[in-house]
N, C-alpha and C positions, 0 to 999 in steps of 0.2 A: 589473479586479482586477490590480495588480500582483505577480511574482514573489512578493516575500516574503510578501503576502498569501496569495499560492495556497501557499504551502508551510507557512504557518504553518497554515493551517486541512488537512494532512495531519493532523495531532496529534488532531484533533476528529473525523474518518471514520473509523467502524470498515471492519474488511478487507473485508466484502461489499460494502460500497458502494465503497471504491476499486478491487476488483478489477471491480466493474461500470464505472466508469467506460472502469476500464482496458481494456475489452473495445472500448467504444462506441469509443475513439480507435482500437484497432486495426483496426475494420473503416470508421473514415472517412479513415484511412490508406492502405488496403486497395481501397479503394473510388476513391480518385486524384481527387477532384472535390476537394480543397484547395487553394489557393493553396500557393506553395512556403513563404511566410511561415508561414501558417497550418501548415500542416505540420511544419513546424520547432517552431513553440510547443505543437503536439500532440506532438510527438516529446517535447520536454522534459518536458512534464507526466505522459506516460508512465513515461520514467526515473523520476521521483520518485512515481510511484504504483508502481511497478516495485519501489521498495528501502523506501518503506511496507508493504507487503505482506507483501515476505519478513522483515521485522522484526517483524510480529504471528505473521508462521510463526514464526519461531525461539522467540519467547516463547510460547507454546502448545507447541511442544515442551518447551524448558525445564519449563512445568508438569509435562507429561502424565511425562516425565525424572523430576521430583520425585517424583512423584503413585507410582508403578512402583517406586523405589528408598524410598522411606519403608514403603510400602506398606499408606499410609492414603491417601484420601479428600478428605484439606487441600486447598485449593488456594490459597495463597497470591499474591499478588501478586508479579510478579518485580520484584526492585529493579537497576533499569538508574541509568545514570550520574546 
């Protein structure tokens, strides 16, 4: 799978499944039995599961934000860029 493959399919995992993955890289990180290569492309895909993640936080905040200051129930979809 190349790069823009792996980052295009960020868009398609919801946050549980990338913060799991995100876990698996840091304990085979963690763990030192990677190639340095290897390591590197694990680090990478970290970062980018890394800034998926806090983008599904802030948008679930955003709601919960809405949801609190309306103070109905809606939950509407947040309209990003």
């Amino acid at each position: 799978m190349s790069k823009n493959d792996k980052s295009a399919d960020l868009g398609k995992i919801n946050f549980e499944t990338a913060l799991g993955e995100l876990e698996d890289i840091v304990q085979k990180l963690e763990s030192g039995d990677t190639s340095l290569e290897g390591s590197i492309d694990a680090y990478e895909r970290g970062i980018a599961l890394k800034k998926h993640c806090e983008g599904k936080l802030r948008e679930a905040q955003l709601r919960v934000e809405k949801i609190d200051k309306d103070g109905t129930l809606s939950t509407e979809p947040l309209e990003t860029e």
